[in-house]
C-alpha positions as CSV (number, residue, x, y, z in Angstrom):
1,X,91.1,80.1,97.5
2,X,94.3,79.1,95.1
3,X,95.6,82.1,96.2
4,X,95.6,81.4,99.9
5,X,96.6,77.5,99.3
6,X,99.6,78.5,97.4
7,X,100.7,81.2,100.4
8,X,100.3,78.4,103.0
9,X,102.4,75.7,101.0
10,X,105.6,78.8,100.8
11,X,104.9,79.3,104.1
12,X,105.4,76.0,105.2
13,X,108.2,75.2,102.9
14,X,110.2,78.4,104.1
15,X,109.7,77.2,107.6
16,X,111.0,73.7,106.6
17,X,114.1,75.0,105.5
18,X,114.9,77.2,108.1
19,X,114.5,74.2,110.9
20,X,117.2,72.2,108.2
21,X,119.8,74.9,108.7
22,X,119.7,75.0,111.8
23,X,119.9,71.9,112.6
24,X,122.8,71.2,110.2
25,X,124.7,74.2,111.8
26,X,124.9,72.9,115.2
27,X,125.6,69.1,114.0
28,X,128.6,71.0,112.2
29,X,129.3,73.5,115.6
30,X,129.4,69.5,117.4
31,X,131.7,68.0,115.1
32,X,134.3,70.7,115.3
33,X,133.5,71.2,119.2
34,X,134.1,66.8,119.5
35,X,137.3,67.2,117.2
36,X,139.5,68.8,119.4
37,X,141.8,66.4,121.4
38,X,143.7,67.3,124.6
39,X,147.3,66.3,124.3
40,X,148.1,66.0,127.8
41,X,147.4,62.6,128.2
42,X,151.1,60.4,129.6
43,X,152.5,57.8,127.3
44,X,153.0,54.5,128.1
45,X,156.2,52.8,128.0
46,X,157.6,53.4,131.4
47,X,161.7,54.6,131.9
48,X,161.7,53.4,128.4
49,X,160.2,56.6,127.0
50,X,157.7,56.4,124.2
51,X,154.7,58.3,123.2
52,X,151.2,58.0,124.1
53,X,147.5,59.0,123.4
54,X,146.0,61.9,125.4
55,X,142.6,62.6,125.7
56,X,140.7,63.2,122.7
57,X,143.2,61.8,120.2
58,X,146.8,64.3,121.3
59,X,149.9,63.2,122.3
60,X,151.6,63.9,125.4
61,X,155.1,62.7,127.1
62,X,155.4,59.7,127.5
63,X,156.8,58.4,131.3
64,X,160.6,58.1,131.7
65,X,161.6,60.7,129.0
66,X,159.7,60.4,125.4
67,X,158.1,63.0,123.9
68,X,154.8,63.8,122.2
69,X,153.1,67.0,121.3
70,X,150.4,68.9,123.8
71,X,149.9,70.7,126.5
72,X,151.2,67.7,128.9
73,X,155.3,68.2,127.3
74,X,155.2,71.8,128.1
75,X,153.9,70.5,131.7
76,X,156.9,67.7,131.9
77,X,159.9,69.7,130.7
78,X,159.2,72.2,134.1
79,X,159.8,69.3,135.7
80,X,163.3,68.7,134.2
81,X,166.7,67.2,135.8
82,X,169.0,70.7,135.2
83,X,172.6,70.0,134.8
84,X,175.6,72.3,133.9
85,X,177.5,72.0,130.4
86,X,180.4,69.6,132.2
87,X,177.5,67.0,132.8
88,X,175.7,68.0,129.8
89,X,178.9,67.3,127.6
90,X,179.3,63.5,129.7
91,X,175.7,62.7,128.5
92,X,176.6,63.7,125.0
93,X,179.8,61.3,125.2
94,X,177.8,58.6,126.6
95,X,175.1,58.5,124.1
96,X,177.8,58.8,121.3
97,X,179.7,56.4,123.0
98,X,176.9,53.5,123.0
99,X,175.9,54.0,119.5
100,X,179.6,53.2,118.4
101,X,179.9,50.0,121.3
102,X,177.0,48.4,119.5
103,X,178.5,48.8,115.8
104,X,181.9,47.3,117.5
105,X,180.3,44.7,118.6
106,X,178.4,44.4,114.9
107,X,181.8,44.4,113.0
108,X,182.9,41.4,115.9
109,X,180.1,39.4,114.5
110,X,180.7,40.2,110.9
111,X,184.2,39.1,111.6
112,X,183.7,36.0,113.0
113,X,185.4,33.6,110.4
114,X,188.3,35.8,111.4
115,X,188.9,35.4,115.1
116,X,192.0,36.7,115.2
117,X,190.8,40.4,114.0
118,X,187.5,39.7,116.1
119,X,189.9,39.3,118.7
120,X,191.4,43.4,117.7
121,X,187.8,44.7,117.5
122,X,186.8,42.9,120.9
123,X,189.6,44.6,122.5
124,X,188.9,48.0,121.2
125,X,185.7,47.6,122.2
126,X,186.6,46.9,125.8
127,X,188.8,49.7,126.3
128,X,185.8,52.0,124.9
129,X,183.3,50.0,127.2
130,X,185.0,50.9,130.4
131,X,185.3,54.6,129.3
132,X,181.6,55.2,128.8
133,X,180.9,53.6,131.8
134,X,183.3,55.6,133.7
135,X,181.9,58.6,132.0
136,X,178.4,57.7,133.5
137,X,179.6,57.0,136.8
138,X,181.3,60.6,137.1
139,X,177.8,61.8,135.6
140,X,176.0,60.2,138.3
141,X,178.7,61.4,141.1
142,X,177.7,64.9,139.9
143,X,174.0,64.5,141.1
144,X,172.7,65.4,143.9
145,X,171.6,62.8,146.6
146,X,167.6,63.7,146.0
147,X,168.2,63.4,142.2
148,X,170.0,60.8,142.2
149,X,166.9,59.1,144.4
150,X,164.3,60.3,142.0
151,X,166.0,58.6,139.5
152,X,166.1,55.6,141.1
153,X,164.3,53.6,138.3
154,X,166.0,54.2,135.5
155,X,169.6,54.4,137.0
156,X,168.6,50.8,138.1
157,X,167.6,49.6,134.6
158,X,171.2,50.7,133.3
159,X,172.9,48.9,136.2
160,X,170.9,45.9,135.3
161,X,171.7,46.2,131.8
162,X,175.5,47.0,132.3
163,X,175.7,43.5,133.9
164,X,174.2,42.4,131.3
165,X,176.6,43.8,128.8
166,X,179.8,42.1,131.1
167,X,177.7,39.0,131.2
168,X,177.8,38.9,127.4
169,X,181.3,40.3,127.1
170,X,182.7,37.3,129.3
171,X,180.5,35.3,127.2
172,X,182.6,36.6,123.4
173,X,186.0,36.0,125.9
174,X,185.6,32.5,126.3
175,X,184.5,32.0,122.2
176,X,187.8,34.0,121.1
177,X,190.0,32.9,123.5
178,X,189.2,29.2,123.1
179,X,191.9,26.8,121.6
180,X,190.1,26.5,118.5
181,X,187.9,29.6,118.0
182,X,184.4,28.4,116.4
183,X,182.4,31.3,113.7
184,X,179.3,30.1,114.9
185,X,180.1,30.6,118.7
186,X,181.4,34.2,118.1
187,X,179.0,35.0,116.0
188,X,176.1,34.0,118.7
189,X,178.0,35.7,121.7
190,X,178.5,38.7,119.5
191,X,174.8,38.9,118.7
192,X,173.8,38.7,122.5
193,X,176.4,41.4,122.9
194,X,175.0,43.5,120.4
195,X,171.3,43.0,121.5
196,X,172.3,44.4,125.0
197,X,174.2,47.4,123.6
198,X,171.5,48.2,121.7
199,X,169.5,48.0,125.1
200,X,171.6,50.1,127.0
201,X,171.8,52.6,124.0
202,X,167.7,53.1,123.9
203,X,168.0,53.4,127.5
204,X,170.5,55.7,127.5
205,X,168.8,58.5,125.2
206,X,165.8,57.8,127.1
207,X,167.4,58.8,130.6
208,X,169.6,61.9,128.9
209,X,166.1,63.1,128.1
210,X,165.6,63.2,131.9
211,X,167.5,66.2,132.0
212,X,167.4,70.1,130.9
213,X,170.4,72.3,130.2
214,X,171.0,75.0,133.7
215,X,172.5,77.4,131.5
């Protein structure tokens, strides 16, 4: 009778630990199955750029020209302005061009006890202003119509931002130009100058990532 008692107790303890495995095997088979996240999911943020969340925790592109990782860049860059080296090279000298506008416009500011030198760097950064924006006015020239109209967003931003930046410049004219130059009014218009340059220069890397080399 011990005999048979103590078969019946293995019995039942082998069968215990069988039904555990199993069920920690396919908890683990879940948690690996639930971890994988799809990374197509768009980014928010607009012609801005930017990444966002995809489904399941990956990254995809974000709209206007960020990027993320997942299966939903691979997708985007297909889908890719092509342009040849001459307008490749213009976007190059355009993005260059509005990191060096915004330090001008930082050395104005850091310069403003000194209007007459704030004055120098002002007009320096004038002649360099009208460059780059000629530069992306021959870039835009070179598109055709039905690119040019899918791009009607973020070619508008820029537009609205290059008023901006003559807004501002107009503003730093009348602070250096005045009878008796004030520090504190230079300083402040070269601040709002800076901010927008720094705008335009987001912007800018943003919309050059618009576009995919046709070579």
């Amino acid at each position: 009778m011990r005999k048979s008692t103590k078969r019946y107790g293995s019995l039942v303890a082998m069968a215990l630990l069988v039904g555990a495995a199993g069920l920690a095997g396919e908890a683990f088979a879940q948690g690996r199955g639930g971890g994988q996240g799809r990374g197509g999911g768009q980014g928010r943020g607009g012609d801005q750029g930017g990444y966002g969340p995809g489904q399941g925790g990956g990254y995809g592109r974000g709209q206007g020209g960020g990027y993320g990782r997942g299966a939903g860049d691979q997708l985007r860059q297909r889908d890719r302005i092509h342009v040849d080296g001459t307008q490749r090279q213009r976007l190059q000298d355009c993005n260059e061009g509005a990191q060096r506008l915004r330090q001008r416009a930082q050395e104005i500011g850091a310069n403003a006890g000194n209007p007459a030198f704030a004055a120098m760097e002002r007009d320096q950064l004038r002649i360099h202003s009208e460059t780059i924006f000629r530069q992306h006015d021959e870039f835009v020239a070179g598109l055709a119509k039905t690119e040019r109209d899918q791009l009607e967003r973020p070619l508008g931003r820029l537009e609205q931002t290059r008023s901006l930046i003559e807004a501002e410049m107009r503003t730093l004219d009348r602070a250096l130009d005045a009878n008796d130059p004030d520090a504190k009014r230079i300083a402040r218009a070269s601040r709002e100058l800076e901010r927008q340059l720094d705008r335009w220069e987001i912007q800018y890397r943003n919309f050059s990532s618009l576009f995919g080399s046709g070579d």
